[in-house]
Structure formats: C-alpha cells, structure tokens
C-alpha positions in Angstrom: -31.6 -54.2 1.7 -30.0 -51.7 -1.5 -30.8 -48.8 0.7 -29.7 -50.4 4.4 -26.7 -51.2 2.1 -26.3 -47.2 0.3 -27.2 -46.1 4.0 -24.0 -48.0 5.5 -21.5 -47.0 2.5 -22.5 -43.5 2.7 -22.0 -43.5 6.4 -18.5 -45.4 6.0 -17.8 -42.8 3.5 -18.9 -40.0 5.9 -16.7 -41.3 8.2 -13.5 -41.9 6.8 -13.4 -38.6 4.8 -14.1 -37.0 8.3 -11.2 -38.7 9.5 -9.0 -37.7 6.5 -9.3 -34.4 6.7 -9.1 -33.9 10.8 -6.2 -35.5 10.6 -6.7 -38.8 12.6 -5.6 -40.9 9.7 -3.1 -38.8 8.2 -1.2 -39.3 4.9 0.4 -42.6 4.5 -1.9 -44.6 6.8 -2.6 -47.7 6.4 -6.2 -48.9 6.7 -7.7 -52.1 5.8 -11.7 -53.1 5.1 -11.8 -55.3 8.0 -10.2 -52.7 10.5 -12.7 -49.8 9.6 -15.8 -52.2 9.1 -14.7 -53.7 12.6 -14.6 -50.3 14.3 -17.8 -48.8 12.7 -20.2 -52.4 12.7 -20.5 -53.0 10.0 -19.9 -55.6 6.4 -17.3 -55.2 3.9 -19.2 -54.5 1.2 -20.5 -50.8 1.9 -16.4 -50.0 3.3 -15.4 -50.7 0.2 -17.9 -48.8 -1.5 -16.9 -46.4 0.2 -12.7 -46.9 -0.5 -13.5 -47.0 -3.8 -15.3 -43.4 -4.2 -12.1 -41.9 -1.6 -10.2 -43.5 -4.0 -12.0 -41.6 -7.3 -12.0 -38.0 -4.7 -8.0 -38.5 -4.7 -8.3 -38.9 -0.8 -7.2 -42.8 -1.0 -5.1 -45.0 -3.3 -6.5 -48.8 -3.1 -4.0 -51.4 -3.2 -5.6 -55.0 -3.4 -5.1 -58.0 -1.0 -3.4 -54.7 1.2 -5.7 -52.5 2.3 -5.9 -48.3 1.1 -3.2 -45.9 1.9 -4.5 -42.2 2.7 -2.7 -40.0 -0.2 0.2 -37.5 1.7 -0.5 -33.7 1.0 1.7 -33.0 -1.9 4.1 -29.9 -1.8 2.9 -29.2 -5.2 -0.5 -29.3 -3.8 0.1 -27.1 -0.8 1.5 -24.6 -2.8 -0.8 -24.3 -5.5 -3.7 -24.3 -2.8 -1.8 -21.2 -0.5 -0.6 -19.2 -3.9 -4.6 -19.1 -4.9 -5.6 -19.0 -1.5 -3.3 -15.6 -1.1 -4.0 -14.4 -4.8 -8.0 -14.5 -3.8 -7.8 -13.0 -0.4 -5.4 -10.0 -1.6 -8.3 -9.1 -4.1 -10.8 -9.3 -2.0 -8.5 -6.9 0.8 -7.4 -4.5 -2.0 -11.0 -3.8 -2.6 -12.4 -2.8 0.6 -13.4 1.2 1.6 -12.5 2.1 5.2 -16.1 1.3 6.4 -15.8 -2.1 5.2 -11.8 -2.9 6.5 -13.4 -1.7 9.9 -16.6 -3.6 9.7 -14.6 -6.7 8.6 -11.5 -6.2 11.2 -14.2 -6.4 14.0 -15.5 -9.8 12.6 -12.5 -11.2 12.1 -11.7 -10.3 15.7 -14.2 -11.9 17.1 -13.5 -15.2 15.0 -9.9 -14.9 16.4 -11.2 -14.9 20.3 -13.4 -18.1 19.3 -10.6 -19.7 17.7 -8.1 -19.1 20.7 -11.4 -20.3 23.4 -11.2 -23.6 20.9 -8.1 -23.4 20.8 -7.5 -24.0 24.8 -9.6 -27.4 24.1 -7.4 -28.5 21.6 -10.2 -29.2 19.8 -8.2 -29.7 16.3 -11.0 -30.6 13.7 -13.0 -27.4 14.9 -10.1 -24.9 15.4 -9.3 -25.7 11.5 -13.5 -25.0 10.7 -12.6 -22.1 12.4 -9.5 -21.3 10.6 -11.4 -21.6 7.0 -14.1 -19.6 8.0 -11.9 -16.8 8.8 -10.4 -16.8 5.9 -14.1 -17.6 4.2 -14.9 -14.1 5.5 -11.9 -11.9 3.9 -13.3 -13.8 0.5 -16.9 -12.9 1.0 -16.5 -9.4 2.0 -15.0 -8.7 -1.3 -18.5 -9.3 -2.7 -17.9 -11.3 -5.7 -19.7 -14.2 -5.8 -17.7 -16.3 -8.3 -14.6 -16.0 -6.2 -16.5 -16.7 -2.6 -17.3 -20.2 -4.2 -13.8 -20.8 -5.9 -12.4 -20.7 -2.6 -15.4 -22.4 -0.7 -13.6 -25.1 -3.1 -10.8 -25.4 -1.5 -12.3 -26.2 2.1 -11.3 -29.7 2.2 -7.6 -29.3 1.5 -7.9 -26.1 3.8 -9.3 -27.9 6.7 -6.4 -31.3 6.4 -3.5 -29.1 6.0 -4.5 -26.8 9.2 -5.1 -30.2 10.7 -2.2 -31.6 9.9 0.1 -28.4 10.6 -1.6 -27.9 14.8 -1.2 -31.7 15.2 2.2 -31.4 14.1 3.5 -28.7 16.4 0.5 -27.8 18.9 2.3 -24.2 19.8 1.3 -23.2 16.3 -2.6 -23.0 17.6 -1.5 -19.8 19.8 0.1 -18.8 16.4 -2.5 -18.9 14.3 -4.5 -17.1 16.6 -2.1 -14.4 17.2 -1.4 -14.0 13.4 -5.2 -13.8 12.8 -5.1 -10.8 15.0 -2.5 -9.5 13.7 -4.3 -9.8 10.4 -7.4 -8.0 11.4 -4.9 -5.3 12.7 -3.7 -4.7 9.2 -7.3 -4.5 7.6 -8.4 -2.1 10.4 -5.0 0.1 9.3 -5.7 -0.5 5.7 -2.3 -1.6 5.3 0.6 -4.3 5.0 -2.5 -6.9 4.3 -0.6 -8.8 2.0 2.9 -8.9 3.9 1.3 -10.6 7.3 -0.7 -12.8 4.7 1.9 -14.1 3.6 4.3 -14.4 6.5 1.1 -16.4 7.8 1.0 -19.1 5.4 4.7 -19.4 5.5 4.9 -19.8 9.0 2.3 -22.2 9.5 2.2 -24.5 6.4 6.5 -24.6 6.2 6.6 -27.9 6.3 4.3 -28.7 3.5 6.0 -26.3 1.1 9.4 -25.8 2.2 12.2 -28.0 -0.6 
C-alpha cells in the first residue's frame, strides 16, 4: 500500500507540474483536490501529497477548505531569469572562433526548421522544449561546464514563460522561429549577437516584463 500510495503522489505530482509549466493551468488557476483526483483516478491523499511538494517548489500556494492557486510568473522573476539568460548566452557567443560560430549557426538552423515544422502543429509544450534547447546549445558551445548547468537550471521557468507567451498571442510562434534564424544569421556573421538577443527576449516576453 506505501508504495501504490508514493507511486500515485508522484504521478499526481508528475502531472500537475507538467501542466504548470505547458501552460494548461496557468498562473492564477484555481484547482481543487477533488477536481485533479477526479480527472486523474485517483484518492485525495496522494493529490495532496503532491500540492503540498508544488507548494514547497514555489509552483503552487495552498489555501485550505479552497483548493491551490498556481503562482503567476512574477515580472521580477521574468526579468531576473532573461537578464541571466542574456548575460550567459553573450559569454558563451563572445567566445566562439569562426569555425565554431559556423558549426553552431548550422545547428541552430536546423533547430529553427524543427521548431517552425512543430510549430505548424501548434504543438505548444514541445515548441517551448524546442525553444530551450536552442538556447541550451549557444550555452554549451561555449564549453564551460559550470555555466551549461546554471542555465540547464533555469529550464522550468524557460519552458512556462515560452508557454505562456505562444498561448498568449499564437503569431509569436512564426516569431520566434524567424528570430531564431535571424539569430543563427548573426553567429554565422560573427556579429550583432547580442543586439538580436536582446530584441528577442523583448519582443517575445513583453508582457511579463514590461511596467
């Protein structure tokens, strides 16, 4: 019974983390024990289990007798997460030889075509695995291990606030595509790197951090 019981919380958990970050409960939901132990068959008990642990990630915020309330993307958040985001992928850009901004400029082009074949299923949760894993590979190609995992890090909060920004305003999944091209462009040239980075996550994440 413990582990039919651990087995159920960790898929409740599994579930409603998914859910979180695709976007299809997004912030200020309300959701109740009984709704999500309804829809996914099972008791209480391991739903709970597995509020409570959203709740101590900083995904939920329990309120009892009510139900759990998905916690909004904070502007402060959003801008913290693009300023390091930017500050890491600008190192790892600056770095590169001419033989690597080529090598990379092809992968990233080839990233950009699956991303706009995804991207005409509207296929939302994997158009923003995509979209981190492009960015995933400016980090790595700097070589420096420490910073490939610091901003492995922020793949959660990558992931919701793509999400969030396509389901928003669906033209912006042609966008992103195009501006990952354009991005690639500017490593193949060697320059203006930083300038389309940043007129990228300006254009796409405006709402999160505009005042």
């Amino acid at each position: 019974m413990p582990a039919t019981s651990e087995s159920a919380a960790s898929r409740a958990y599994a579930s409603m983390r998914a859910r979180i970050l695709d976007g299809e409960l997004p912030g200020g939901s309300l959701v109740s024990e009984n709704e999500i132990a309804a829809q996914l068959g099972v008791s209480r008990t391991p739903v709970r289990e597995a509020f409570h642990r959203l709740q101590t990630e900083g995904w939920m915020q329990l309120y009892p007798k009510r139900g759990a309330v998905v916690v909004p993307i904070g502007r402060r958040e959003a801008r913290d997460v693009l300023e390091a985001r930017r500050v890491i992928e600008e190192w790892a850009a600056s770095g590169l030889d001419d033989a690597a901004r080529a090598a990379l400029a092809e992968r990233l082009v080839e990233l950009a075509d699956e991303q706009e074949r995804v991207a005409g299923t509207r296929d939302l949760d994997e158009f923003a695995r995509l979209d981190a894993r492009f960015h995933q590979e400016i980090v790595d190609a700097g070589g420096n291990d420490v910073l490939s995992a610091v901003y492995r890090g922020f793949d959660d909060r990558q992931r919701r606030m793509t999400s969030r920004a396509v389901a928003a305003e669906p033209a912006r999944l042609d966008r992103v595509v195009e501006q990952h091209r354009r991005l690639a462009a500017a490593l193949g040239a060697g320059s203006t790197f930083a300038e389309v980075l940043e007129r990228h996550f300006a254009d796409i994440h405006r709402e999160l951090t505009a005042d």
